[in-house]
N, C-alpha and C positions, 0 to 999 in steps of 0.2 A: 303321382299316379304310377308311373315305371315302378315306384319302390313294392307299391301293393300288387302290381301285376308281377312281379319277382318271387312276394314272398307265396303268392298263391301256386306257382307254378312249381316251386321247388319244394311246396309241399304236397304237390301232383305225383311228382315224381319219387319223395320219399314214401309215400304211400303207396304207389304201383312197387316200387321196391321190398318195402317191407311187405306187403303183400305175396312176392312171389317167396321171399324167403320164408315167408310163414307156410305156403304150401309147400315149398321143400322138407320144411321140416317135418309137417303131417306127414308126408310119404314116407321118408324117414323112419318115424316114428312106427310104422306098419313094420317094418324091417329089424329094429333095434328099440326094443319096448324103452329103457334106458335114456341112453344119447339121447334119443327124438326128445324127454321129457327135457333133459338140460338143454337143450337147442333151443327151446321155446323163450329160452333167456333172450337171447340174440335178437329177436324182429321187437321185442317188447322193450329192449334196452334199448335200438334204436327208434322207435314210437316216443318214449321218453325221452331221446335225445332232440329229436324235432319237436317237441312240444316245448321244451322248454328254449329251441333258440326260436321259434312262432313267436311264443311270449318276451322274453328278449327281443324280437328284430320289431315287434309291435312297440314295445316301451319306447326304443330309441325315436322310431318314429312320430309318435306324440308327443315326445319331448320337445323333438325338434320342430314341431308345428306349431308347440307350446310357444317357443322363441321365433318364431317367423321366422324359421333358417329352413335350407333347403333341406330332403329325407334325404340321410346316408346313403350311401352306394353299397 
């Protein structure tokens, strides 16, 4: 249970994160027609990067349920 309360919160927090960085960069972008457009790489490549360790930290955990072993840490 700890494992799923882990990974839901620290994808609480990469979403309030990428969230603020994505407003950064709208503002930004008001500023610097340019930059703002390549910035928008940034919150999207970390969106991408949580998603796929969600799916990763999910596998390893039904693995390990699969085997009656405890969920990773």
């Amino acid at each position: 249970m700890n494992f799923q309360i882990k990974i839901f919160w620290r994808g609480v927090i990469i979403a309030a994160i990428t969230t603020a960085i994505y407003i950064l960069v709208l503002i930004s972008n008001a500023f610097t027609k340019s930059l703002g457009f390549a910035l928008i790489l940034v919150p999207i490549g970390i969106l991408i990067w949580w998603l796929v360790w969600t799916i990763m930290a999910i596998v390893k955990g039904m693995s390990a349920l699969g085997r009656n072993e405890p969920a990773p840490s």
